[in-house]
PQR file of N, CA, C, O and H, with PARSE charges and radii, in Angstrom:
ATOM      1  N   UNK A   1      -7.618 -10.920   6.342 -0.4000 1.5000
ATOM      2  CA  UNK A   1      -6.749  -9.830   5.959 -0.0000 2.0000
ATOM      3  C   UNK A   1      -6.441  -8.990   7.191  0.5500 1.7000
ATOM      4  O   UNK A   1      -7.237  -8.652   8.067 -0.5500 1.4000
ATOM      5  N   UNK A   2      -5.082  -8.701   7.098 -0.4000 1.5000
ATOM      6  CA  UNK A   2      -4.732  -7.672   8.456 -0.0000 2.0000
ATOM      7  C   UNK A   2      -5.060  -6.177   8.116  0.5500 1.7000
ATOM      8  O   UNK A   2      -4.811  -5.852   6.955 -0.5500 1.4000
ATOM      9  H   UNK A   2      -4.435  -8.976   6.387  0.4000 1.0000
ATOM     10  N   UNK A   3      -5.430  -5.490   8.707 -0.4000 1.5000
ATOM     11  CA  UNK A   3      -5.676  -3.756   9.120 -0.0000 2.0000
ATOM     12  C   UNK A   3      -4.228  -3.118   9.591  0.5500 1.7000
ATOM     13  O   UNK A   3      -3.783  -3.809  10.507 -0.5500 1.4000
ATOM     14  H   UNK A   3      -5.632  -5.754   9.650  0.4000 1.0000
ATOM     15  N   UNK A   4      -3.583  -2.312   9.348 -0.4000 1.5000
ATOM     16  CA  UNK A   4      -2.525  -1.945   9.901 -0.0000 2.0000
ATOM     17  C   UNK A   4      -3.023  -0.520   9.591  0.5500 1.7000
ATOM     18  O   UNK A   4      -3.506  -0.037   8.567 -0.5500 1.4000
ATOM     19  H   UNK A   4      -3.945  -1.750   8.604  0.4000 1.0000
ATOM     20  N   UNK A   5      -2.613   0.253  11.410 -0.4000 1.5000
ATOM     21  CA  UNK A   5      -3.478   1.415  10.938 -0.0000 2.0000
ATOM     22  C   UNK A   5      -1.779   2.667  10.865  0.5500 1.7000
ATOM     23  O   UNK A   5      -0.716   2.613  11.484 -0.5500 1.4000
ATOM     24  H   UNK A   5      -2.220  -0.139  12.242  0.4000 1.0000
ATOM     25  N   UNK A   6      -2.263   3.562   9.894 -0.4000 1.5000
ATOM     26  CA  UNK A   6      -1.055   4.755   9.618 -0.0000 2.0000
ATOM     27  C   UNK A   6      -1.528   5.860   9.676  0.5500 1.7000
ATOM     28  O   UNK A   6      -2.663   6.231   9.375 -0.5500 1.4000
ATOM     29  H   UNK A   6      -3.127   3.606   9.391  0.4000 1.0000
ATOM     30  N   UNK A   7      -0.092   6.806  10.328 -0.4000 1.5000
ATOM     31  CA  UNK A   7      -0.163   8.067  10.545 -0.0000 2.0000
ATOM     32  C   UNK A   7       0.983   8.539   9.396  0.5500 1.7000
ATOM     33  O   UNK A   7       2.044   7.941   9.215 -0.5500 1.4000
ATOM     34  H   UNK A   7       0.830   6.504  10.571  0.4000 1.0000
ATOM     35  N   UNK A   8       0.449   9.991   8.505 -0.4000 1.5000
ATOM     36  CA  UNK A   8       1.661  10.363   7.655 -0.0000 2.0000
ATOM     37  C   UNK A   8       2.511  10.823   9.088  0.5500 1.7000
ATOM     38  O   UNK A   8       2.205  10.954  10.274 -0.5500 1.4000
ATOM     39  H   UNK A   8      -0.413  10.477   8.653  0.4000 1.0000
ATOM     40  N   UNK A   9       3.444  10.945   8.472 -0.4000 1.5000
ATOM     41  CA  UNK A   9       4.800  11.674   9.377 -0.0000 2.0000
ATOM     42  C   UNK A   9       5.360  12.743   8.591  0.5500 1.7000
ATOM     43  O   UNK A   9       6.386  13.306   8.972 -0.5500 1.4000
ATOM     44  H   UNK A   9       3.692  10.839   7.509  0.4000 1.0000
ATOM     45  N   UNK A  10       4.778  13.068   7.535 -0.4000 1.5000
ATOM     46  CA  UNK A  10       5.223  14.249   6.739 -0.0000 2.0000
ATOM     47  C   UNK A  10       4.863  15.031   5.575  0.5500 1.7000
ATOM     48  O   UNK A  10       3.734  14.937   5.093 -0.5500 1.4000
ATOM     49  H   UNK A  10       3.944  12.611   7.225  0.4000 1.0000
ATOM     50  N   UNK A  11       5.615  15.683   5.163 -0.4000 1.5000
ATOM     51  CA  UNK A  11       4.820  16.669   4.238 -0.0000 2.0000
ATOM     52  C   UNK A  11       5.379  15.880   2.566  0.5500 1.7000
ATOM     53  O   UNK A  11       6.343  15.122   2.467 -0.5500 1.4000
ATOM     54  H   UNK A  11       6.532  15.760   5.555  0.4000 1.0000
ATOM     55  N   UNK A  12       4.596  16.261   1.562 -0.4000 1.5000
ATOM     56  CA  UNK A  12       4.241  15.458   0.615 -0.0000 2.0000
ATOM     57  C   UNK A  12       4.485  14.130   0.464  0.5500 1.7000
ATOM     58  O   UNK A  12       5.424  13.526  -0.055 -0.5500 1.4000
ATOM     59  H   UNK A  12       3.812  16.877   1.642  0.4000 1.0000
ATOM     60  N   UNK A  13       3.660  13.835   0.910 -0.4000 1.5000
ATOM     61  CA  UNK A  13       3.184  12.048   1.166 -0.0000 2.0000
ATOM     62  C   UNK A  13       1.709  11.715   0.749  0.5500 1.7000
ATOM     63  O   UNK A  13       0.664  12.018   1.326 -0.5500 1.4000
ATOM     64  H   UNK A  13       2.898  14.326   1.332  0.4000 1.0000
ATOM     65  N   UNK A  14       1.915  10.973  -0.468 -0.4000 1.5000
ATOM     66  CA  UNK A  14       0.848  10.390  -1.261 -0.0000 2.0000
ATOM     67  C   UNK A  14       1.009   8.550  -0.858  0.5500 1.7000
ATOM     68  O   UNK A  14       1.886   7.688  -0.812 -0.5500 1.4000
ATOM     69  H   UNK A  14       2.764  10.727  -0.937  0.4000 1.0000
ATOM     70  N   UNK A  15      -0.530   8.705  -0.620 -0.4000 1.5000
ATOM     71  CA  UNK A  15      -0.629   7.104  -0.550 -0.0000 2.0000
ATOM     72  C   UNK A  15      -0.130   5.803  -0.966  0.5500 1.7000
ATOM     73  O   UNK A  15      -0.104   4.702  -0.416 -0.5500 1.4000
ATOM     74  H   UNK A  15      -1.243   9.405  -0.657  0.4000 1.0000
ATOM     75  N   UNK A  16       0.340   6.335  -2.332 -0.4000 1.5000
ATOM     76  CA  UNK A  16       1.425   5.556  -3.085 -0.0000 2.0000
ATOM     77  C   UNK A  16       2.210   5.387  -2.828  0.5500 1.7000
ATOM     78  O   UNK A  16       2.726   4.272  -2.895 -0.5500 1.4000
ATOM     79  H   UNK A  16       0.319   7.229  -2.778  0.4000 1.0000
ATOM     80  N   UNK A  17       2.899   6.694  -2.260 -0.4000 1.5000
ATOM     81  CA  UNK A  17       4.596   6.615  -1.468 -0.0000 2.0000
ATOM     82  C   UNK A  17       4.795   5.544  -0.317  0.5500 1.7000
ATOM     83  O   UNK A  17       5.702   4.772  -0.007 -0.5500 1.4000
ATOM     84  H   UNK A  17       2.480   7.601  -2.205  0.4000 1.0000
ATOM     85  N   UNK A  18       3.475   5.864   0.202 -0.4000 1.5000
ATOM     86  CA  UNK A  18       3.475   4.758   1.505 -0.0000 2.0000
ATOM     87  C   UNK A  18       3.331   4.015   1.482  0.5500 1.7000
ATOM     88  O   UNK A  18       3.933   3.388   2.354 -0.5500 1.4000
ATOM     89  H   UNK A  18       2.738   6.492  -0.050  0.4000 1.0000
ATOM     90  N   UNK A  19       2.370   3.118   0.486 -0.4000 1.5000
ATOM     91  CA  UNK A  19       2.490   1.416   0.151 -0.0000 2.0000
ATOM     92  C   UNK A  19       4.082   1.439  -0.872  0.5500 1.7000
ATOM     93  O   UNK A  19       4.570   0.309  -0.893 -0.5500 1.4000
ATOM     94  H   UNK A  19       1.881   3.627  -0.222  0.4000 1.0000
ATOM     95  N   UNK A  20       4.625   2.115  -1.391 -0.4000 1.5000
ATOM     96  CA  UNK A  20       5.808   1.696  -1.857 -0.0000 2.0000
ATOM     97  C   UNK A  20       6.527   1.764  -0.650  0.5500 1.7000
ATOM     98  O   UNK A  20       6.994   0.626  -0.611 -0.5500 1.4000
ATOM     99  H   UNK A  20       4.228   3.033  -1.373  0.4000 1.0000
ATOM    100  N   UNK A  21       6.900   2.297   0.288 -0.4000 1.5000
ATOM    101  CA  UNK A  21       7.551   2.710   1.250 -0.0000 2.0000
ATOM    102  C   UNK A  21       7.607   1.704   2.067  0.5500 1.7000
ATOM    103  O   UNK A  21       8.726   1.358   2.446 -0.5500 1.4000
ATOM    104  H   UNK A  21       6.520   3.221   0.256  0.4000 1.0000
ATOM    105  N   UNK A  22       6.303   0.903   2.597 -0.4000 1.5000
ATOM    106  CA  UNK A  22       5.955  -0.186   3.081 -0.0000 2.0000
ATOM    107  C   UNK A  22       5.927  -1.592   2.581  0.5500 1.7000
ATOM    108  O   UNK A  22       5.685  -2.520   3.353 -0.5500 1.4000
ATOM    109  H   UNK A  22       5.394   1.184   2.289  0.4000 1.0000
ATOM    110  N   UNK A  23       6.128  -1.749   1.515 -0.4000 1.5000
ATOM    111  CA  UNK A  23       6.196  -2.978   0.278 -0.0000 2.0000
ATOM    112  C   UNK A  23       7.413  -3.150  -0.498  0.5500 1.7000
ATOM    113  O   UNK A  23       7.918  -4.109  -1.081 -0.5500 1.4000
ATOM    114  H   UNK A  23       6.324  -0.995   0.888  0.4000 1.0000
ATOM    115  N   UNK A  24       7.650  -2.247  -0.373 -0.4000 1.5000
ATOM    116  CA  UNK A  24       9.247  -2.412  -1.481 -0.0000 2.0000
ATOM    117  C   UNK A  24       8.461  -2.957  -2.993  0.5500 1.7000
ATOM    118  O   UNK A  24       9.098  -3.794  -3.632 -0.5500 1.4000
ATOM    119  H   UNK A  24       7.240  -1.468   0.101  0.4000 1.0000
ATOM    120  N   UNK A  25       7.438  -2.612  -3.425 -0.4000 1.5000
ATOM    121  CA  UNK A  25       7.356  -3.545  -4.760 -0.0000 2.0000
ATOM    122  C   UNK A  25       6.068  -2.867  -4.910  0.5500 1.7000
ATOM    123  O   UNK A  25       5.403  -2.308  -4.038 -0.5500 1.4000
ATOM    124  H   UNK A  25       6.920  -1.932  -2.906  0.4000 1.0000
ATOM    125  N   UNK A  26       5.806  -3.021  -6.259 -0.4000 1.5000
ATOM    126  CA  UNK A  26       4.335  -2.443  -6.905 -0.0000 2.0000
ATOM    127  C   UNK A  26       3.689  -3.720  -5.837  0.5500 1.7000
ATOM    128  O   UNK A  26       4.145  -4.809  -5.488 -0.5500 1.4000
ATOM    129  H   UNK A  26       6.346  -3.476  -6.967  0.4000 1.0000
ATOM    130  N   UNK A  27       2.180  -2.851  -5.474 -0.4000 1.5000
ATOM    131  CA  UNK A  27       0.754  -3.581  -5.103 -0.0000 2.0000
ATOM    132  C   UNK A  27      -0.222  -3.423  -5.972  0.5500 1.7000
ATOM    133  O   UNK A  27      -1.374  -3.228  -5.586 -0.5500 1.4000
ATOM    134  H   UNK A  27       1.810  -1.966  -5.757  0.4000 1.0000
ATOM    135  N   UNK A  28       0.064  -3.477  -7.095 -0.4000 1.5000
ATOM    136  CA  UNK A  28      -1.672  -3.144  -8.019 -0.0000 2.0000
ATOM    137  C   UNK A  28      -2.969  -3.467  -7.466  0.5500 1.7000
ATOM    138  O   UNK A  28      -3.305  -4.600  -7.120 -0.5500 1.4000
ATOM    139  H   UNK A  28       1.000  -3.635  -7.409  0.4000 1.0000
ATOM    140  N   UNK A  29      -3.739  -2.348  -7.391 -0.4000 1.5000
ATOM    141  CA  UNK A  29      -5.148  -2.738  -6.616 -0.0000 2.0000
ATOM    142  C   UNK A  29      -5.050  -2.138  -5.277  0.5500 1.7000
ATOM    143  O   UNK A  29      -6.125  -1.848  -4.751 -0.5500 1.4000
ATOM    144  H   UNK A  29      -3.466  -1.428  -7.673  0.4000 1.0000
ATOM    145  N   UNK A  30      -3.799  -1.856  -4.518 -0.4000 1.5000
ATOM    146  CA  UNK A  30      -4.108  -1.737  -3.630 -0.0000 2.0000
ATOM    147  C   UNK A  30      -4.209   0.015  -2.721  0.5500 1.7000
ATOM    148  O   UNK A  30      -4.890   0.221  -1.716 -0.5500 1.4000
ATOM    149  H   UNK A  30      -2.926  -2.091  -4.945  0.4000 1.0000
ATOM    150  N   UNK A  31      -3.354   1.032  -3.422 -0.4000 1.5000
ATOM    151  CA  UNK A  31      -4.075   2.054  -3.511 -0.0000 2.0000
ATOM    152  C   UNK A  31      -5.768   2.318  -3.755  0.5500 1.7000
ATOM    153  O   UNK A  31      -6.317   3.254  -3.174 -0.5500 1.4000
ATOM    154  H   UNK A  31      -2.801   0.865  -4.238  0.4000 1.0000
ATOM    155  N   UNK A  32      -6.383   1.584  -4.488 -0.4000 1.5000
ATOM    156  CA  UNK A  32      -7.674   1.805  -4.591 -0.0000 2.0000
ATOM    157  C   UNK A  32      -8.278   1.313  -3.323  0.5500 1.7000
ATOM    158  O   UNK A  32      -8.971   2.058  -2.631 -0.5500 1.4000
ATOM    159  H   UNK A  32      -5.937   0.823  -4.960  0.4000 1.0000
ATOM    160  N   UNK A  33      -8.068   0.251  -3.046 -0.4000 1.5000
ATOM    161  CA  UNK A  33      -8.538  -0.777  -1.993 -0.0000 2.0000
ATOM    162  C   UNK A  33      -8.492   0.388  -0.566  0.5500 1.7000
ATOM    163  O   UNK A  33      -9.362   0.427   0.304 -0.5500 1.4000
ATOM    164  H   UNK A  33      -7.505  -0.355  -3.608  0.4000 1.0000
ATOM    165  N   UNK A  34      -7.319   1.226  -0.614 -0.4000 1.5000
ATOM    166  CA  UNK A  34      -7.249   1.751   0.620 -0.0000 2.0000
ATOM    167  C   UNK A  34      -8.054   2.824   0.964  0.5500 1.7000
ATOM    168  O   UNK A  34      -8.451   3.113   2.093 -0.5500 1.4000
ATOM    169  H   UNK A  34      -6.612   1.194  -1.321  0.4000 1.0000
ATOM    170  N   UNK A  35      -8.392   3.725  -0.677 -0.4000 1.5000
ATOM    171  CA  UNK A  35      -9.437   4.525  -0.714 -0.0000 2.0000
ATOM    172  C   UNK A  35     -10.835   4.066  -0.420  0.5500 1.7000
ATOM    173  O   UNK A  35     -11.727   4.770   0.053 -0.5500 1.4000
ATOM    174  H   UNK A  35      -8.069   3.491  -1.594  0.4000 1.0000
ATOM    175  N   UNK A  36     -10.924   2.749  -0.770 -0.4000 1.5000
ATOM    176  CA  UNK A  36     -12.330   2.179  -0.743 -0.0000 2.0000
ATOM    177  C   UNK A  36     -12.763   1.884   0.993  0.5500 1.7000
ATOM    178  O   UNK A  36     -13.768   1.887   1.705 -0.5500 1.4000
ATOM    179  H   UNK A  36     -10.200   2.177  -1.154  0.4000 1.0000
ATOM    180  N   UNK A  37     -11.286   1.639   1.101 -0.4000 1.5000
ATOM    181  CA  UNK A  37     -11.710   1.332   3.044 -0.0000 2.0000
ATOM    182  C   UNK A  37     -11.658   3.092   3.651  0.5500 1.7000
ATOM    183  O   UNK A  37     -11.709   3.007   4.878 -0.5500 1.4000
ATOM    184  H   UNK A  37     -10.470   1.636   0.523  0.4000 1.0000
ATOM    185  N   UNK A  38     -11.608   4.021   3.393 -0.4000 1.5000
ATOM    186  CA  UNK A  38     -11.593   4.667   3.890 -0.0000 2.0000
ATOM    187  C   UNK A  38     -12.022   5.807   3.791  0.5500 1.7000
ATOM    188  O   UNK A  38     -11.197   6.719   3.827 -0.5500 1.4000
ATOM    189  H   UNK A  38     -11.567   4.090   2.397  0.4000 1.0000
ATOM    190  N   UNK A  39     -13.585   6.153   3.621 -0.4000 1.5000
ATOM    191  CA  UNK A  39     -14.218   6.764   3.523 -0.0000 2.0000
ATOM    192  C   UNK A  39     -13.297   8.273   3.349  0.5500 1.7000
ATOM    193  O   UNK A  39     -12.327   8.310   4.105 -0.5500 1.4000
ATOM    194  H   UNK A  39     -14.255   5.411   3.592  0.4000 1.0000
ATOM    195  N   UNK A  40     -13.489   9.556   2.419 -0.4000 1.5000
ATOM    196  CA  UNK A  40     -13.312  10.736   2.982 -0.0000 2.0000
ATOM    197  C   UNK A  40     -11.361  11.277   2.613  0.5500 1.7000
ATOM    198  O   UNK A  40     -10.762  12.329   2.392 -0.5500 1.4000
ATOM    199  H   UNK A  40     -14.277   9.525   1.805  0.4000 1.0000
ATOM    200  N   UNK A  41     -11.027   9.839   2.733 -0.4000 1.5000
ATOM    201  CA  UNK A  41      -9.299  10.282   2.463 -0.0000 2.0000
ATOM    202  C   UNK A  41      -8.868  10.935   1.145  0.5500 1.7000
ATOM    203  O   UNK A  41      -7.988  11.796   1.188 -0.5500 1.4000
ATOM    204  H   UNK A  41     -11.513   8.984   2.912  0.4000 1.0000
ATOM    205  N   UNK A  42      -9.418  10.593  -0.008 -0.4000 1.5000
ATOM    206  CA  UNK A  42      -9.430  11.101  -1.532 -0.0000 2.0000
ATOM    207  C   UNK A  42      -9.538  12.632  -0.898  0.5500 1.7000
ATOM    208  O   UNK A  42      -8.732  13.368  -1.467 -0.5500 1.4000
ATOM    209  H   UNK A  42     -10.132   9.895  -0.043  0.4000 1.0000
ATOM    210  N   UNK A  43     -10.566  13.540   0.461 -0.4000 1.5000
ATOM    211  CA  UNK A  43     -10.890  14.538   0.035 -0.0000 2.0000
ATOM    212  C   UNK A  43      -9.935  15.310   0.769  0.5500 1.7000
ATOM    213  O   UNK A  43     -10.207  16.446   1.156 -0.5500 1.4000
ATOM    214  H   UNK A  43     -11.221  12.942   0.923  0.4000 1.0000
ATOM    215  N   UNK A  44      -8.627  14.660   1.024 -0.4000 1.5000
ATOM    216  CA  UNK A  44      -7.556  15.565   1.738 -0.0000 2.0000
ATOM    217  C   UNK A  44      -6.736  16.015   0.495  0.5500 1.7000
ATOM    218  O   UNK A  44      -6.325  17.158   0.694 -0.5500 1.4000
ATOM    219  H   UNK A  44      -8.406  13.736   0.710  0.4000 1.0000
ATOM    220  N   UNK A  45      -6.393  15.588  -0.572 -0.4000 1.5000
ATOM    221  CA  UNK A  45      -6.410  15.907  -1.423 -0.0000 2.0000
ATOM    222  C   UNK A  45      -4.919  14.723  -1.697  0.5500 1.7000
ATOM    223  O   UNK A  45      -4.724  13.876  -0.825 -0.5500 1.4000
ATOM    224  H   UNK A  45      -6.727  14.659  -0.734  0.4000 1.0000
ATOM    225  N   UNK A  46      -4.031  14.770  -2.849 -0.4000 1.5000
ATOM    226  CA  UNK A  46      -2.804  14.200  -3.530 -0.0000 2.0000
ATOM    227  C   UNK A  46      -2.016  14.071  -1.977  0.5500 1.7000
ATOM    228  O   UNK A  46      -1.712  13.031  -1.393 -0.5500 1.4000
ATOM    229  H   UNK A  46      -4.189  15.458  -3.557  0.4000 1.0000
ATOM    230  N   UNK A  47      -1.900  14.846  -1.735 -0.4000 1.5000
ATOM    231  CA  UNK A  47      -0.772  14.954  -0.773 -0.0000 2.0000
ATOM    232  C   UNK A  47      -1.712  14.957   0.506  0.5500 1.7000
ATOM    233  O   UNK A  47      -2.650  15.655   0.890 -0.5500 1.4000
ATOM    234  H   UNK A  47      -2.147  15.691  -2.209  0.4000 1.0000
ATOM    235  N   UNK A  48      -1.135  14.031   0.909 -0.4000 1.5000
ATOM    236  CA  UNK A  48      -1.958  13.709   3.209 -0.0000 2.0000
ATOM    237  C   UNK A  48      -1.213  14.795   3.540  0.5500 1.7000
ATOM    238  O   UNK A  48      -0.068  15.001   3.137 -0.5500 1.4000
ATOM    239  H   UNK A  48      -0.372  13.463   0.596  0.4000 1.0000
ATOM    240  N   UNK A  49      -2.154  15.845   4.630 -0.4000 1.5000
ATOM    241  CA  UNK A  49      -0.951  16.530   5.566 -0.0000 2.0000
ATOM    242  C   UNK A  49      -0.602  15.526   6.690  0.5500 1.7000
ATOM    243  O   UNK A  49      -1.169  14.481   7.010 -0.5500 1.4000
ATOM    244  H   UNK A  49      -3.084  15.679   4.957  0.4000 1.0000
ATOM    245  N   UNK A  50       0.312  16.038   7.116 -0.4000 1.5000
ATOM    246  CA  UNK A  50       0.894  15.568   8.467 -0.0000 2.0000
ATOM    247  C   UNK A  50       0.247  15.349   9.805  0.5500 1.7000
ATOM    248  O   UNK A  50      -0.154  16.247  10.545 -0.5500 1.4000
ATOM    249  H   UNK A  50       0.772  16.887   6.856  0.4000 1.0000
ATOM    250  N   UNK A  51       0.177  13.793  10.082 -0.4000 1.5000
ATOM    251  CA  UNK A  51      -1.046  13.641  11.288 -0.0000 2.0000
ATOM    252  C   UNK A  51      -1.818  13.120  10.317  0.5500 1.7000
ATOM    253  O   UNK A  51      -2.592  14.073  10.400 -0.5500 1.4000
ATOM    254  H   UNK A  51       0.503  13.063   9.481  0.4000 1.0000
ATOM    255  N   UNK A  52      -2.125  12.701   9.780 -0.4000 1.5000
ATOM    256  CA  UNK A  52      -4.130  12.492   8.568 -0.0000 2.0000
ATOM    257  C   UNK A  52      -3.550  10.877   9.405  0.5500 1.7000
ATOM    258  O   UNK A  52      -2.423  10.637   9.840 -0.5500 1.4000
ATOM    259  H   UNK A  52      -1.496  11.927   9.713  0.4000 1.0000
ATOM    260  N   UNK A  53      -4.769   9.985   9.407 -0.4000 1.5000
ATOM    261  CA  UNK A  53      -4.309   8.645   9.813 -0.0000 2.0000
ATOM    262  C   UNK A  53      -5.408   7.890   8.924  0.5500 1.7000
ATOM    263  O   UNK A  53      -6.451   8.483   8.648 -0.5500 1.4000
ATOM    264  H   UNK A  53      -5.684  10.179   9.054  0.4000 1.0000
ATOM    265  N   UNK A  54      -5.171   6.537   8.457 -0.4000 1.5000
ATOM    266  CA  UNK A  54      -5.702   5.822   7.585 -0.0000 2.0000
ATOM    267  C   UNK A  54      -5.493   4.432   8.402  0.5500 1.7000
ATOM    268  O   UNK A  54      -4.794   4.216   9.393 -0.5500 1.4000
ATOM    269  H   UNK A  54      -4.324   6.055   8.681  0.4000 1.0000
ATOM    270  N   UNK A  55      -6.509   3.378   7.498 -0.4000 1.5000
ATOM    271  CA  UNK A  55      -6.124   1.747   7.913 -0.0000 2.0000
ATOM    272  C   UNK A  55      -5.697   1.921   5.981  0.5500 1.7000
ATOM    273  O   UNK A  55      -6.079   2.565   5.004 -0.5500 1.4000
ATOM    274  H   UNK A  55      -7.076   3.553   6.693  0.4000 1.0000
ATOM    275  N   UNK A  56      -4.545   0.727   6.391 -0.4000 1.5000
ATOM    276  CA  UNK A  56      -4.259   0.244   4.939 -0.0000 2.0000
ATOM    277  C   UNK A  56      -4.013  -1.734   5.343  0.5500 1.7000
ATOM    278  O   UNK A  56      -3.430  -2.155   6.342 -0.5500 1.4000
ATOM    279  H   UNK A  56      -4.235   0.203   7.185  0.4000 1.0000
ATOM    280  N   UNK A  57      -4.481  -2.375   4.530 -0.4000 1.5000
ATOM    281  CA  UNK A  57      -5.283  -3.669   4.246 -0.0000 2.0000
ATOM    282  C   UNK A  57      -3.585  -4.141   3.940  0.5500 1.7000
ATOM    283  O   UNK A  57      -2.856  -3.627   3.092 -0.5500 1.4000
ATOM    284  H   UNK A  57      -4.954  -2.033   3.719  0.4000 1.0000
ATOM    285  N   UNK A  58      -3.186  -5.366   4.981 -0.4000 1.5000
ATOM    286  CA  UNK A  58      -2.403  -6.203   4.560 -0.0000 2.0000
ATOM    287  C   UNK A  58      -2.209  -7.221   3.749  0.5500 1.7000
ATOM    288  O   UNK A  58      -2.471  -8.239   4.388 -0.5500 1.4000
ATOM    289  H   UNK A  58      -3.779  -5.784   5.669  0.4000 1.0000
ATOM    290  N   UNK A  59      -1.883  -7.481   2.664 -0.4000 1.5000
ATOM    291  CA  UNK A  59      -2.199  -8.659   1.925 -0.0000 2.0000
ATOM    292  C   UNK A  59      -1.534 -10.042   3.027  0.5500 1.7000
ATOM    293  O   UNK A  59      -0.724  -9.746   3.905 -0.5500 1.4000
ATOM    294  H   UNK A  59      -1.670  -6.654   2.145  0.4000 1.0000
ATOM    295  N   UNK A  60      -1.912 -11.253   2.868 -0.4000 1.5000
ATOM    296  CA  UNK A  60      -1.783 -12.255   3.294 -0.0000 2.0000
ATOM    297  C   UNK A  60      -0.187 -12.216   2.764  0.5500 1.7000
ATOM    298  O   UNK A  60       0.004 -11.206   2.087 -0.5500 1.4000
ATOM    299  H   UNK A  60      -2.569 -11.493   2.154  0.4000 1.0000
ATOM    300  N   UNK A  61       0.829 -12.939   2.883 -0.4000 1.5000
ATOM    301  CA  UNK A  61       1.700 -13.314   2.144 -0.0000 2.0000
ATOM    302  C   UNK A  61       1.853 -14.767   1.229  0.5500 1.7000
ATOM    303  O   UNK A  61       1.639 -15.943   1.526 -0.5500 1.4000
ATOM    304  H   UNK A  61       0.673 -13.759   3.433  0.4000 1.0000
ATOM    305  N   UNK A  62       2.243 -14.219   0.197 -0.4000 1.5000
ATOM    306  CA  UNK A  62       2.593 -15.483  -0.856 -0.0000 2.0000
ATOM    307  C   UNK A  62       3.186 -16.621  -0.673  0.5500 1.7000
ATOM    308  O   UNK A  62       4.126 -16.538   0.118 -0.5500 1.4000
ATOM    309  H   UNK A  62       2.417 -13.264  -0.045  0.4000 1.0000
ATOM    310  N   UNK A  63       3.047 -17.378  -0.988 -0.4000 1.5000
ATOM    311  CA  UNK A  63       3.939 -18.599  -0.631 -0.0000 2.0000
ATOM    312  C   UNK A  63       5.272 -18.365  -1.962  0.5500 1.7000
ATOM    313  O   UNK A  63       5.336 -17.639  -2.954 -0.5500 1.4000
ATOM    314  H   UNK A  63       2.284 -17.445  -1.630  0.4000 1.0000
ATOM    315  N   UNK A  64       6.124 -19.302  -1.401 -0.4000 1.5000
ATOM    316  CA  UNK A  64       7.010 -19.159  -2.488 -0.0000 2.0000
ATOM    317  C   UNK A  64       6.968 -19.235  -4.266  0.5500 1.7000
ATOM    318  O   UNK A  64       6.512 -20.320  -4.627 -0.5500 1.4000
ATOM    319  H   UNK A  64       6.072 -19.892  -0.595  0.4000 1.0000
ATOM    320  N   UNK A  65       7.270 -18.502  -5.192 -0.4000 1.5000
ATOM    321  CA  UNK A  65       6.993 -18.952  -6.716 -0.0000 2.0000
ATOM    322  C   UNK A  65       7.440 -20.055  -7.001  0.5500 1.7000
ATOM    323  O   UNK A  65       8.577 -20.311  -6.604 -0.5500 1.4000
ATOM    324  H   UNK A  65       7.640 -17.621  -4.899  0.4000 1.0000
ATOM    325  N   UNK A  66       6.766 -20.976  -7.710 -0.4000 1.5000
ATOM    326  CA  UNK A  66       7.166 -22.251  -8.014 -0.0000 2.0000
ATOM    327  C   UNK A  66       7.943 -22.090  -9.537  0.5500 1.7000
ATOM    328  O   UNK A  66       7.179 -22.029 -10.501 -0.5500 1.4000
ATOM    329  H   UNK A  66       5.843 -20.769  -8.033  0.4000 1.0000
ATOM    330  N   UNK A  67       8.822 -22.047  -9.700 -0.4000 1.5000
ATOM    331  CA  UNK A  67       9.576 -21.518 -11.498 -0.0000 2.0000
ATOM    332  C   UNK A  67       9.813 -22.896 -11.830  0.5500 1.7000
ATOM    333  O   UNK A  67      10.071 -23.834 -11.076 -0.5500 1.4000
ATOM    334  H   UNK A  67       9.442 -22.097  -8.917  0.4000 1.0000
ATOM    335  N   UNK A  68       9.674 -22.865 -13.200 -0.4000 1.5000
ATOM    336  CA  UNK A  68      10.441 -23.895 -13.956 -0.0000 2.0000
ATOM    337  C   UNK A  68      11.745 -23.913 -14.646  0.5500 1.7000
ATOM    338  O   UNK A  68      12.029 -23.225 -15.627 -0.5500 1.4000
ATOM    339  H   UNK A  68       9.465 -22.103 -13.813  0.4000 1.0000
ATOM    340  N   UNK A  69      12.494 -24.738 -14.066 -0.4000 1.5000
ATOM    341  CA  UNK A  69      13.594 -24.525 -14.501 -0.0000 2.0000
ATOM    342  C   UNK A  69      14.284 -24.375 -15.958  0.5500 1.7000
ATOM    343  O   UNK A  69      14.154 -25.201 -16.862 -0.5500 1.4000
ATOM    344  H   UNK A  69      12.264 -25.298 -13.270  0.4000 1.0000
ATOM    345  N   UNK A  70      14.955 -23.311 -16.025 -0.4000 1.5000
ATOM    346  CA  UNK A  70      15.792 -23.293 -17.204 -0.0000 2.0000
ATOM    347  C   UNK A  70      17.091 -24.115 -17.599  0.5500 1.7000
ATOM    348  O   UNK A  70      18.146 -24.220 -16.975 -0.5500 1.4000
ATOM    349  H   UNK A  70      15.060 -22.640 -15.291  0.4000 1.0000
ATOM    350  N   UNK A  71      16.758 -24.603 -18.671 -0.4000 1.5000
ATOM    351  CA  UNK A  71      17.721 -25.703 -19.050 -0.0000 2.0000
ATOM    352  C   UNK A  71      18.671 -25.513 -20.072  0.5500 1.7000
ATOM    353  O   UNK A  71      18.199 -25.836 -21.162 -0.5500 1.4000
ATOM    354  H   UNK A  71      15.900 -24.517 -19.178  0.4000 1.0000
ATOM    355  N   UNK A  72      20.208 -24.979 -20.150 -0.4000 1.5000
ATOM    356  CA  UNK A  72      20.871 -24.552 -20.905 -0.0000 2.0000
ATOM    357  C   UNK A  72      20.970 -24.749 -22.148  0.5500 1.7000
ATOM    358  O   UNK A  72      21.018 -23.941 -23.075 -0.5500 1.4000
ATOM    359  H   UNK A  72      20.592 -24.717 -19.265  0.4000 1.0000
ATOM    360  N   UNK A  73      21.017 -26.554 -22.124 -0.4000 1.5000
ATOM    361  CA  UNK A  73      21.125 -26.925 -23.038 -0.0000 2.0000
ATOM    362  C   UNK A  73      20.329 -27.683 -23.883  0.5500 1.7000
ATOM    363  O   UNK A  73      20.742 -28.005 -24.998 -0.5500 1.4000
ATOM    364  H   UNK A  73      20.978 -27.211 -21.371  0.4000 1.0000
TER
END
């Protein structure tokens, strides 16, 4: 798993914002995951001030979805 480490850049910025911000797409699990790596961040409170810096955990990437095709008729 990759470490990618972050600095907020601004004022009301919740951890959430930033894996959405960074993902374009729900991560379930992974807000928690980032609290769990990072001792102490929960106690800045909802909102990071500006400057707070964190590691947040890269997921590997997916390989492509394999779908089954839909058949009209």
């Amino acid at each position: 798993m990759i470490v990618e480490p972050v600095t907020v850049q601004g004022d009301f910025v919740t951890v959430s914002l930033i894996v959405w911000r960074r993902f374009k797409r729900p991560m379930p699990g992974l807000v928690e995951q980032i609290h769990d790596m990072n001792p102490g961040l929960a106690d800045l409170g909802a909102f990071l001030p500006a400057g707070a810096t964190f590691n947040m955990p890269v997921p590997a990437p997916r390989g492509p979805a394999i779908l089954d095709p839909v058949k009209l008729w």
